[in-house]
NULUMVEX-194915 format. One record per residue (C-alpha): residue number from 1; x, y, z; residue in three letters. Coordinates in nm, 4 decimals, padded with zeros to 6 digits, always signed. Example, Ala and Ser with C-alpha at 12.3 -4.5 7.8 and 13.67 -1.06 7.14 Angstrom:
% residues 2
<firo 1, <+01.2300, -00.4500, +00.7800>, "ALA">
<firo 2, <+01.3670, -00.1060, +00.7140>, "SER">
***
This chain:
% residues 333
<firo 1, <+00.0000, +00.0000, +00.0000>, "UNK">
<firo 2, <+00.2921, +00.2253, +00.0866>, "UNK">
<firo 3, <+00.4148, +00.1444, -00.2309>, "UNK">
<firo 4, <+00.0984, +00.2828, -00.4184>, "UNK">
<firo 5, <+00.0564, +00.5696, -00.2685>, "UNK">
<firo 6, <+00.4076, +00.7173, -00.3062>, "UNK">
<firo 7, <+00.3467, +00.6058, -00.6911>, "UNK">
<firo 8, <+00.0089, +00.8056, -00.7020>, "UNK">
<firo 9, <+00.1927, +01.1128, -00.4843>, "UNK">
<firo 10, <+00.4563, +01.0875, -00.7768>, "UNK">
<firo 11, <+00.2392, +01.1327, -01.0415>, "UNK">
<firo 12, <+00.0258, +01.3712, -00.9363>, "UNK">
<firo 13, <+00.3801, +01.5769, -00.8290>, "UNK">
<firo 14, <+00.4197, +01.5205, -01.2288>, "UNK">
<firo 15, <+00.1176, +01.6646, -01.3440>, "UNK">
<firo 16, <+00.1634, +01.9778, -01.1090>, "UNK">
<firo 17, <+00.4858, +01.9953, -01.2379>, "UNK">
<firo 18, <+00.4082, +01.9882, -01.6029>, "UNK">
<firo 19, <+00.1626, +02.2412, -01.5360>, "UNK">
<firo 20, <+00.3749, +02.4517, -01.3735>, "UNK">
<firo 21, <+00.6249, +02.4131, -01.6863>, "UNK">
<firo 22, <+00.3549, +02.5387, -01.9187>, "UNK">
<firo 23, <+00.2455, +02.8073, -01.7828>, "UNK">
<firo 24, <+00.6286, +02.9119, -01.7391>, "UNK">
<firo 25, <+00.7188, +02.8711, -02.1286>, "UNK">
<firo 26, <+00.3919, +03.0371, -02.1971>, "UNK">
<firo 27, <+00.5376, +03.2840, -02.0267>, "UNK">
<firo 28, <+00.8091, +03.3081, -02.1059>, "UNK">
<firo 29, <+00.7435, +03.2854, -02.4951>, "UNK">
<firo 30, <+00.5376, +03.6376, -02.4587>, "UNK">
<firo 31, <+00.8228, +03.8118, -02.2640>, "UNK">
<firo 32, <+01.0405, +03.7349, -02.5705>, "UNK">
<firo 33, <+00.7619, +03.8105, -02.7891>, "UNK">
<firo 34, <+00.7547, +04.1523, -02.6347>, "UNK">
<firo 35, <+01.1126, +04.1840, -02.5653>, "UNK">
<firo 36, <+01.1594, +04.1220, -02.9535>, "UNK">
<firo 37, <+00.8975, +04.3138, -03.0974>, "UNK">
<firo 38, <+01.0236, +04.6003, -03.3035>, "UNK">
<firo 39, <+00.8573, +04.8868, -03.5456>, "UNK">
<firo 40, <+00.9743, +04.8842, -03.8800>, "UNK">
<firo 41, <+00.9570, +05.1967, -04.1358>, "UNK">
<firo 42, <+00.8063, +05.2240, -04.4683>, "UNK">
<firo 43, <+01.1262, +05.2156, -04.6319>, "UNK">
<firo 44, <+01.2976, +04.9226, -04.3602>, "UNK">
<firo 45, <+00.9656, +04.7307, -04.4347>, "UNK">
<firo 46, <+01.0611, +04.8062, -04.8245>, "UNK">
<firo 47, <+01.3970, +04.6337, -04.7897>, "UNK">
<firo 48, <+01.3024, +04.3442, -04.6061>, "UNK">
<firo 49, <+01.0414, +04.2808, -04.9210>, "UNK">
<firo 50, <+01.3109, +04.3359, -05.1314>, "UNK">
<firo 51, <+01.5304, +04.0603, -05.0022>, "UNK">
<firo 52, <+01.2668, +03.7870, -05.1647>, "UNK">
<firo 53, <+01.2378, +03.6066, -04.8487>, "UNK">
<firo 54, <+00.8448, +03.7224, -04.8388>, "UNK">
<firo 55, <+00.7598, +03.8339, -05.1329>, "UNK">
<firo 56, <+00.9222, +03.7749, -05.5134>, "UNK">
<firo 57, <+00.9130, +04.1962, -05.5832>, "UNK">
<firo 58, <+01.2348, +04.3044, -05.6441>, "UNK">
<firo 59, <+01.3630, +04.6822, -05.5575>, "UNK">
<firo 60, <+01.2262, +04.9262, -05.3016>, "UNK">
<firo 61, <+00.8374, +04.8839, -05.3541>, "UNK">
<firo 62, <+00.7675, +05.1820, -05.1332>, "UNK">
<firo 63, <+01.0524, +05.4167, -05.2663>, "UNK">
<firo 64, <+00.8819, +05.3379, -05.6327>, "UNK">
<firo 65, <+00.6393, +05.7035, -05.6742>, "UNK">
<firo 66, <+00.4489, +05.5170, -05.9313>, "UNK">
<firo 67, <+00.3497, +05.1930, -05.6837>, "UNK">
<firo 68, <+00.2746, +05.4578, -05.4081>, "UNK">
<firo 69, <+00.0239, +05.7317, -05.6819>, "UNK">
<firo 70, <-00.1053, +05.3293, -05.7718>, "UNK">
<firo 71, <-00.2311, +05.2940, -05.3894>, "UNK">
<firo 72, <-00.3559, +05.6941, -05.3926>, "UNK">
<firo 73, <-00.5708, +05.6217, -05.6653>, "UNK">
<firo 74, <-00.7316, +05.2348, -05.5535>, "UNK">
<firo 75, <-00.8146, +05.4493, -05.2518>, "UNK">
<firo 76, <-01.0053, +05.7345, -05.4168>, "UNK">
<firo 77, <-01.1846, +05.4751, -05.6330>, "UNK">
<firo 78, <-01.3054, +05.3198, -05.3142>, "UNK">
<firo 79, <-01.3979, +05.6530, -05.1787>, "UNK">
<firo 80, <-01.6003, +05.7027, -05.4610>, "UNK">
<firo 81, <-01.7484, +05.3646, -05.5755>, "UNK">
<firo 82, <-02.0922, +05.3438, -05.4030>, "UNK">
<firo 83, <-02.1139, +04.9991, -05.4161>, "UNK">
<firo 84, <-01.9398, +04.9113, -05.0903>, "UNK">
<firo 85, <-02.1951, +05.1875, -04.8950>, "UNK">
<firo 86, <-02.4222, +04.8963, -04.8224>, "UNK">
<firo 87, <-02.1721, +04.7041, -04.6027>, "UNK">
<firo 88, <-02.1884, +04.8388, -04.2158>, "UNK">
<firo 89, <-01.8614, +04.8812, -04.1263>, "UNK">
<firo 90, <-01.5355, +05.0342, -04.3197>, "UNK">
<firo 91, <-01.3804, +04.6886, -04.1797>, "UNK">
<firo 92, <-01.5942, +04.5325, -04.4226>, "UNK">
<firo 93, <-01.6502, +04.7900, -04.7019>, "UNK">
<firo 94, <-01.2113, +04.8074, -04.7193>, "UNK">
<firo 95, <-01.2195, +04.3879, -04.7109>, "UNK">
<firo 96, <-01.4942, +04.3374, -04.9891>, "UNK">
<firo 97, <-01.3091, +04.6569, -05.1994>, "UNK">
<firo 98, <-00.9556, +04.4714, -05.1286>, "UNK">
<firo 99, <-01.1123, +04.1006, -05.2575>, "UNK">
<firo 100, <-01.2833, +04.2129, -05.5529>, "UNK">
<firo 101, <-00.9512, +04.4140, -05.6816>, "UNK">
<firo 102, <-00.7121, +04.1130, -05.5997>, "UNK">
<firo 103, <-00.9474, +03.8553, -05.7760>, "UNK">
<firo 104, <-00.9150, +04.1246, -06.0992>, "UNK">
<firo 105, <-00.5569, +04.0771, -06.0451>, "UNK">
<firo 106, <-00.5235, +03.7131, -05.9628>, "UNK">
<firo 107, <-00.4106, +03.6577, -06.3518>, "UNK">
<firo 108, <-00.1147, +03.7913, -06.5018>, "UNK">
<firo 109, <-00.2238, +04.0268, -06.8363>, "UNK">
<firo 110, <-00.1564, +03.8114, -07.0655>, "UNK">
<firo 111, <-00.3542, +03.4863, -06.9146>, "UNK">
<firo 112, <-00.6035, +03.7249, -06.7920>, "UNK">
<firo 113, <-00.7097, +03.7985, -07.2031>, "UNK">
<firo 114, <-00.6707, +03.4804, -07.3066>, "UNK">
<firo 115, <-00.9446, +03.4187, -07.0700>, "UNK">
<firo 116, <-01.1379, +03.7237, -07.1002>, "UNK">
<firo 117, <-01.0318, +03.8237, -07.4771>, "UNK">
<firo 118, <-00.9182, +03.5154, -07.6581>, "UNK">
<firo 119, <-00.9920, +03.6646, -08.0129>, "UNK">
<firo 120, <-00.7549, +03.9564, -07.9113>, "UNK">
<firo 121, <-00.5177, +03.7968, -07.7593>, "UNK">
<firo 122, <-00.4623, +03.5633, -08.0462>, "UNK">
<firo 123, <-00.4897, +03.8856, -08.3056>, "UNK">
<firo 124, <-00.3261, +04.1597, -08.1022>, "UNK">
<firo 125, <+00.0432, +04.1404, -08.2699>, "UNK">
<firo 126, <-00.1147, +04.0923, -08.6095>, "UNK">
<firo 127, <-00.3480, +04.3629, -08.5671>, "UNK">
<firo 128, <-00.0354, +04.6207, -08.4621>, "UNK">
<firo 129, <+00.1440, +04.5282, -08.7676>, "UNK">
<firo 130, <-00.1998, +04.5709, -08.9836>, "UNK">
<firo 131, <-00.3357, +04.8566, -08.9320>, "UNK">
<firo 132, <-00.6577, +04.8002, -09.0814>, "UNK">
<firo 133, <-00.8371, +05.1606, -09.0045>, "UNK">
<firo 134, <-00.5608, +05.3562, -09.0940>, "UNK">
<firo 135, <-00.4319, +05.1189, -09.4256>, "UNK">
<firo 136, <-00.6216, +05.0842, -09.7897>, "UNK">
<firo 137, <-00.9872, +04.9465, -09.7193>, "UNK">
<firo 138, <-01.1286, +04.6095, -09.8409>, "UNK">
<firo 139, <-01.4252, +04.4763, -09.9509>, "UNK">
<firo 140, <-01.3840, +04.1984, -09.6621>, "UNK">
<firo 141, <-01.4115, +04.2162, -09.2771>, "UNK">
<firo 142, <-01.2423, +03.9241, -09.1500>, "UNK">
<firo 143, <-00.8549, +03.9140, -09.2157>, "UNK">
<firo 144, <-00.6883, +03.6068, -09.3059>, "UNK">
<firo 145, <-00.4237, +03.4287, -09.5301>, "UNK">
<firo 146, <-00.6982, +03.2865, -09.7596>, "UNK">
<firo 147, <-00.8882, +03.6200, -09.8052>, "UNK">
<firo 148, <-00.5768, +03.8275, -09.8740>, "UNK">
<firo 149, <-00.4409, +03.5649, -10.1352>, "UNK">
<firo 150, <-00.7954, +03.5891, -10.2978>, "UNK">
<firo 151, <-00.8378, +03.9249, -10.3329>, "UNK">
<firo 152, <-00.4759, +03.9384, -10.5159>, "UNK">
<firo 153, <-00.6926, +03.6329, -10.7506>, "UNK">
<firo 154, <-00.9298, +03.8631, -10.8310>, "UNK">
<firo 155, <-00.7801, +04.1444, -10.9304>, "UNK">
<firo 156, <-00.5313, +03.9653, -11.1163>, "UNK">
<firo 157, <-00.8852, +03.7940, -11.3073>, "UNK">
<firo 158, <-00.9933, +04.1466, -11.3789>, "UNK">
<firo 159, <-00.6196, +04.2252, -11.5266>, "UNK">
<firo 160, <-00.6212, +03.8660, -11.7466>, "UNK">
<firo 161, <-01.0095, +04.0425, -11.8164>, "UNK">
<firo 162, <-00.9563, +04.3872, -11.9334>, "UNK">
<firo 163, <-00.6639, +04.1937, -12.1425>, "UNK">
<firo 164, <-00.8874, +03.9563, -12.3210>, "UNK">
<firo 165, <-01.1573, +04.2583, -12.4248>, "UNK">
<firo 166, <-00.9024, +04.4438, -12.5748>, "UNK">
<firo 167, <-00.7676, +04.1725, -12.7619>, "UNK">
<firo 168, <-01.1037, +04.0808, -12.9153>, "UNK">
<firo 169, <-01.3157, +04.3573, -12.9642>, "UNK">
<firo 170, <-01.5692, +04.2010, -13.1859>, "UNK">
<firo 171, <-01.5893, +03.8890, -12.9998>, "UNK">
<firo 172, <-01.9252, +03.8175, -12.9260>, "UNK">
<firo 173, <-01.7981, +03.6886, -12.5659>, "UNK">
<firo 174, <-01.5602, +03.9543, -12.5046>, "UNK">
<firo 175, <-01.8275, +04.2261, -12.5623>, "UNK">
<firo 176, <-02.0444, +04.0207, -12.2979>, "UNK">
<firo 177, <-01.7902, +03.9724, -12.0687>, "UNK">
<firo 178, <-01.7433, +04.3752, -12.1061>, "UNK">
<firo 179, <-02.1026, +04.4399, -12.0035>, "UNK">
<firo 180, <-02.1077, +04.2236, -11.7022>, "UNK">
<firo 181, <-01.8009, +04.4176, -11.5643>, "UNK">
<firo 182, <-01.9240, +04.7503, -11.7071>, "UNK">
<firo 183, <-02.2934, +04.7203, -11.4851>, "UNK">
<firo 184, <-02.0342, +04.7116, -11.2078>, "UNK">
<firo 185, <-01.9674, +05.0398, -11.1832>, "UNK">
<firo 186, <-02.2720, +05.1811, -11.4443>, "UNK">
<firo 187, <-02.5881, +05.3329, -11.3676>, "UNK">
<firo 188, <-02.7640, +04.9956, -11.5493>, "UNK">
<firo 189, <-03.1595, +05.0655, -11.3711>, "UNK">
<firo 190, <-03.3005, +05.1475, -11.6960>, "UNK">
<firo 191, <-03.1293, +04.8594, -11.8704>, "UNK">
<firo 192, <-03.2739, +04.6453, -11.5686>, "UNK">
<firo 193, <-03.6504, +04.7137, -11.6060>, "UNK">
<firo 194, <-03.6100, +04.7266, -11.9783>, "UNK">
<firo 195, <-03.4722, +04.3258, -11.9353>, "UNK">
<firo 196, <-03.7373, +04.2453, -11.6169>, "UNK">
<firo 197, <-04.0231, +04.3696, -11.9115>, "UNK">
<firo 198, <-03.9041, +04.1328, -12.1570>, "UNK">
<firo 199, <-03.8517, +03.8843, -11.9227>, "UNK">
<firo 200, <-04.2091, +03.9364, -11.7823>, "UNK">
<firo 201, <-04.3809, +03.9498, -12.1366>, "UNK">
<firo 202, <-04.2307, +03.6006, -12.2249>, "UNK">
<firo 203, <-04.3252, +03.4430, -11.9330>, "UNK">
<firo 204, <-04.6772, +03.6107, -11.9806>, "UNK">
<firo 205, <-04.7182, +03.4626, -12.3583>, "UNK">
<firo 206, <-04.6228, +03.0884, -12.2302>, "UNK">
<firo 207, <-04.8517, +03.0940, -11.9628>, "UNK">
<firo 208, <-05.1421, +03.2458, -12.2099>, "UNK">
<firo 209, <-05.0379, +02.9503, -12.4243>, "UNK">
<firo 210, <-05.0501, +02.6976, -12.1839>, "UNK">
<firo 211, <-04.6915, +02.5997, -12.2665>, "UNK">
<firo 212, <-04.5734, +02.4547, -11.9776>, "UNK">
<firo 213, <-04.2844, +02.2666, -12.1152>, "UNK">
<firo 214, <-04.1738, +02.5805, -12.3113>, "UNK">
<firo 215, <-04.2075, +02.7745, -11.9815>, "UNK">
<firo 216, <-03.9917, +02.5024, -11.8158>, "UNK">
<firo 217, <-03.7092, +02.5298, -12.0991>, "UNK">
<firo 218, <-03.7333, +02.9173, -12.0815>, "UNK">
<firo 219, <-03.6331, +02.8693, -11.6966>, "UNK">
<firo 220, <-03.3940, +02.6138, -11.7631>, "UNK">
<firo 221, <-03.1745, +02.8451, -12.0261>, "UNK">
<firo 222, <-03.0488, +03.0768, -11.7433>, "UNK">
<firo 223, <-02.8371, +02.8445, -11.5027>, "UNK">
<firo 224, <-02.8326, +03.1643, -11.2243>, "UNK">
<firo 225, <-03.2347, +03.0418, -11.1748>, "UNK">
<firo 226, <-03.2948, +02.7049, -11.3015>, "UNK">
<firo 227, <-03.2206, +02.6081, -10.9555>, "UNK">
<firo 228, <-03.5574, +02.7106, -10.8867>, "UNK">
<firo 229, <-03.7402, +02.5651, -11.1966>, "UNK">
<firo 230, <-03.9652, +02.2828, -11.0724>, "UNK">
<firo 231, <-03.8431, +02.0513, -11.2769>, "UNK">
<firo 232, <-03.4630, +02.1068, -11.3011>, "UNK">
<firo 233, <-03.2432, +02.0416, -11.6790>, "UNK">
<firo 234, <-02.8954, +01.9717, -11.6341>, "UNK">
<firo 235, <-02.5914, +01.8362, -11.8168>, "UNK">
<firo 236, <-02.3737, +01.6118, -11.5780>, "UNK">
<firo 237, <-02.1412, +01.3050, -11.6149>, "UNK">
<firo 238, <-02.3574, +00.9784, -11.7307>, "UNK">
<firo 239, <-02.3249, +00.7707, -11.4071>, "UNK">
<firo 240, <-02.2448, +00.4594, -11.6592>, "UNK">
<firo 241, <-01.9753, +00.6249, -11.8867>, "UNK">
<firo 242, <-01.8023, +00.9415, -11.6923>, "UNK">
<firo 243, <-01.6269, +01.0372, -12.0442>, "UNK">
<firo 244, <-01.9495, +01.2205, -12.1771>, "UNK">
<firo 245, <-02.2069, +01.4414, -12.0173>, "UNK">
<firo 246, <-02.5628, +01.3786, -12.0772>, "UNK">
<firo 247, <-02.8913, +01.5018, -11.9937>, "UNK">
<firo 248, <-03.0539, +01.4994, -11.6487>, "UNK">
<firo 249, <-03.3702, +01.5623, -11.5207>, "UNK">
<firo 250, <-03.4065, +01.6290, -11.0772>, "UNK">
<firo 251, <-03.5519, +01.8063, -10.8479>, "UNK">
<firo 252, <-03.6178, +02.1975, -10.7745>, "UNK">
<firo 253, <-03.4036, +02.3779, -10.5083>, "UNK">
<firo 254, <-03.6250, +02.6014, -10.2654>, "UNK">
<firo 255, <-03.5528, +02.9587, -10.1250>, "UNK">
<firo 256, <-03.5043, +02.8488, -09.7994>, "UNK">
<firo 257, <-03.2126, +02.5134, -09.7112>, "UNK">
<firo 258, <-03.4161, +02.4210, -09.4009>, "UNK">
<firo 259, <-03.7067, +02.2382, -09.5805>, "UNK">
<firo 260, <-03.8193, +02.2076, -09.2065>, "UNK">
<firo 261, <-03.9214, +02.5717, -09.2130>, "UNK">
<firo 262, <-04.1724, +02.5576, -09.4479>, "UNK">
<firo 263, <-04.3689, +02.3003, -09.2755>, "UNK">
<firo 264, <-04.4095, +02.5805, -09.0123>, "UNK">
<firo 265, <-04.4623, +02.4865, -08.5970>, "UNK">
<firo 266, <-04.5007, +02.1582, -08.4821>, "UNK">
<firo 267, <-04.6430, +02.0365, -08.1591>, "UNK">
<firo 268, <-04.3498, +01.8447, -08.0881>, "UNK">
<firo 269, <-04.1048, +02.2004, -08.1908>, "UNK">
<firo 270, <-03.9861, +02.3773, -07.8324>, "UNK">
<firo 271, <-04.0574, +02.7649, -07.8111>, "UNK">
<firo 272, <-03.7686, +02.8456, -07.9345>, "UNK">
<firo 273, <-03.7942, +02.6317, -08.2620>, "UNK">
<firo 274, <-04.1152, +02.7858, -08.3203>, "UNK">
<firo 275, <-04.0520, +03.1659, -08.2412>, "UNK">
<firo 276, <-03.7052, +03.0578, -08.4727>, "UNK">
<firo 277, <-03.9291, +02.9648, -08.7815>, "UNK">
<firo 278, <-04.2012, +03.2175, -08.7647>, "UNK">
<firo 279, <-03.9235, +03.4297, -08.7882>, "UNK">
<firo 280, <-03.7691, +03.2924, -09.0796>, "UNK">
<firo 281, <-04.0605, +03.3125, -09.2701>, "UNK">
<firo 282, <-04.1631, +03.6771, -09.1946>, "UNK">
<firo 283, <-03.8216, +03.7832, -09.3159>, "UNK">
<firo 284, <-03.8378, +03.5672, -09.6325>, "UNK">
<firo 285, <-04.0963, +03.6989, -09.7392>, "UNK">
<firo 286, <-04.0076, +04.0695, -09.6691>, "UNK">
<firo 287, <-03.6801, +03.9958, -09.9007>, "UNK">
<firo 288, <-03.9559, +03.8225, -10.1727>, "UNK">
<firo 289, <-04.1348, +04.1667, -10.1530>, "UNK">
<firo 290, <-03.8061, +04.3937, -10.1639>, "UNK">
<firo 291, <-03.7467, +04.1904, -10.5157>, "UNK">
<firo 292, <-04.0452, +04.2790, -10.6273>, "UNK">
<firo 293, <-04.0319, +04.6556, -10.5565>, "UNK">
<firo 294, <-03.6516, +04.6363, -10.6971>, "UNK">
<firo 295, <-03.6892, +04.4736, -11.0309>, "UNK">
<firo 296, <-04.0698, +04.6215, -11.1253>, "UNK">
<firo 297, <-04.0766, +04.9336, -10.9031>, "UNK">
<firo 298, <-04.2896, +04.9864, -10.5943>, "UNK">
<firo 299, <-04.5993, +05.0409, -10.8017>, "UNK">
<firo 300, <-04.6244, +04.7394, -10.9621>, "UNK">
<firo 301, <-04.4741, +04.5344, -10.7300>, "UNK">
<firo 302, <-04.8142, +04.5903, -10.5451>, "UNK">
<firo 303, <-04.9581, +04.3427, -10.7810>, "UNK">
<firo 304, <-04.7597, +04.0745, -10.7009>, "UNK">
<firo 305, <-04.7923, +03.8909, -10.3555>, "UNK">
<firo 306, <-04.5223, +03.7385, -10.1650>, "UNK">
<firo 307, <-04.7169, +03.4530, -10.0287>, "UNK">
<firo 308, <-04.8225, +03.2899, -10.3589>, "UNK">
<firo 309, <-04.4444, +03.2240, -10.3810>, "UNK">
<firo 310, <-04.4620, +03.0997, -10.0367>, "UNK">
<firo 311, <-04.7308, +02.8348, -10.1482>, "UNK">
<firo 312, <-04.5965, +02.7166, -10.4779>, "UNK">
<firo 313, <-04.3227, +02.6416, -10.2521>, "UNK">
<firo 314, <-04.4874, +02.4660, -10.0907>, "UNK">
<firo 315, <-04.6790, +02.2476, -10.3037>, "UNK">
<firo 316, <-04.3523, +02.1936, -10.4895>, "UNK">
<firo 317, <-04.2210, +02.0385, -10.1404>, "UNK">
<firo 318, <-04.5243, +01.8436, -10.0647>, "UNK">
<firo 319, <-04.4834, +01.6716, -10.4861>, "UNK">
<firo 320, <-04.1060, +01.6337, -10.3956>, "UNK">
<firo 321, <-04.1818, +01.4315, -10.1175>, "UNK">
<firo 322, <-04.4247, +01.1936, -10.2763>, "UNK">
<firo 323, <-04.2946, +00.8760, -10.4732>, "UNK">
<firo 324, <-04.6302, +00.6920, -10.5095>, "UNK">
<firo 325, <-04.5957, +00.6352, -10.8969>, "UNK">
<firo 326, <-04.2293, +00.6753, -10.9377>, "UNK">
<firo 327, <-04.0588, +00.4174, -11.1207>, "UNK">
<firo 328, <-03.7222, +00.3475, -10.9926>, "UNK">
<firo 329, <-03.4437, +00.1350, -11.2002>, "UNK">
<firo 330, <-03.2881, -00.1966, -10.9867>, "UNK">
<firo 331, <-02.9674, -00.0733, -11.0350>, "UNK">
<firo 332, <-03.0601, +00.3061, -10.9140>, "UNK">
<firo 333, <-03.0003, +00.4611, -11.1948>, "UNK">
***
């Protein structure tokens, strides 16, 4: 028993001990604390940054005028930027002011536009050496290898073209090649309404007629619209002898490439699939009508409505899409 207490007396004297130890290093560590402390100056607090052992700024930072009228301005801007009023203390107005600047400056410049600015950042050196505002302007907008290599083409066409006319003045295709480039630049309006009239009073005489397939050939001649002709005349390879071309007969091309428009809003289209085609067809036919006024004048382009091209297009869609009597070869061809 004698033996157990003096153990328990010798750990308890342990604990007490230990205690006591604590509260003495405790101590002790804020007597050196406050033996040690020290107050540094702007500049002394400049070269100790300036060593790199806290911070990777080289030089004086606080000796630098520009780093210190850098600091005079964040802190009118946060004198004047109203939206830190709303926080209750300047604790918290300085703190949220502080965060929202170093988050703006978390990314170098560069890194910070390729995330921000990628187009610029990628164009920036190009655009310094180019200076598009200032330099000759272009027909084009966006700059490129392939677009500044094809304008060179073209005008190089137009040299080999102005050649070629000059070489053959009687030449029946020289003299039409010369008109095509001369309604370039030439007032041609009266030429233009004089061609829509004949144009108009041929189309008038086969339909009086009844001559559908002369109508159809009529549309056919012109390759700039036969895309459009219901039934469509073209020379391409023979699919069974590539050597020699040969007549085809296929379908129409309509105004619009999404066929999908034309069968307007379906109940299984979202909202924006059907606001997206109403759309499409209010400005197609505002562009039918601005033909109309262009080529016959705004008088008698009253005569003509847009929406009868609308549903010829229509039917033409609803005949392309039927095969009920249509013969078909074994081989597909």
């Amino acid at each position: 028993m004698p033996h157990k207490t003096h153990k328990r007396r010798h750990i308890g004297d342990n604990k007490g001990d230990n205690k006591g130890h604590a509260r003495q290093n405790k101590t002790s560590k804020i007597e050196t604390i406050k033996r040690d402390k020290r107050c540094y100056s702007d500049t002394e607090m400049g070269e100790i940054c300036s060593t790199g052992q806290y911070s990777t700024y080289e030089g004086n930072f606080y000796k630098n005028k520009n780093n210190l009228e850098k600091f005079a301005a964040i802190i009118e801007k946060f004198k004047k930027d109203p939206k830190y009023k709303k926080y209750k203390t300047q604790g918290e107005r300085y703190s949220k002011f502080l965060t929202d600047n170093f988050r703006a400056g978390e990314l170098p410049k560069v890194m910070n536009q390729v995330k921000n600015d990628y187009y610029g950042y990628v164009n920036e050196e190009w655009f310094k050496e180019n200076d598009i505002e200032k330099g000759e302007k272009n027909y084009y907008v966006q700059f490129d290898t392939f677009r500044i290599v094809q304008e060179q083409v073209y005008y190089k066409l137009i040299d080999y073209m102005k050649t070629y006319i000059k070489a053959n003045p009687k030449s029946e295709k020289a003299i039409a090649i010369n008109n095509v480039y001369r309604s370039l630049h030439d007032n041609t309006t009266k030429a233009m309404f004089k061609h829509v009239d004949a144009i108009l009073a041929e189309l008038t005489s086969f339909v009086e007629k009844e001559d559908m397939y002369g109508l159809l050939a009529m549309v056919n001649k012109n390759e700039t619209i036969s895309w459009c002709s219901p039934i469509q005349w073209v020379l391409m390879p023979d699919e069974k002898n590539v050597k020699q071309y040969i007549s085809h007969l296929t379908l129409a091309q309509l105004g619009i490439y999404d066929y999908d428009i034309y069968l307007g809003p379906q109940d299984y289209d979202d909202n924006e699939t059907k606001t997206y085609k109403r759309l499409v067809k209010k400005e197609y036919l505002s562009y039918i009508e601005e033909i109309f006024k262009a080529c016959l004048g705004a008088s008698q382009a009253k005569k003509y409505n847009p929406h009868d091209i609308w549903e010829v297009e229509n039917d033409m869609l609803a005949a392309m899409a039927c095969d009920e009597k249509l013969k078909r070869d074994d081989n597909f061809y």
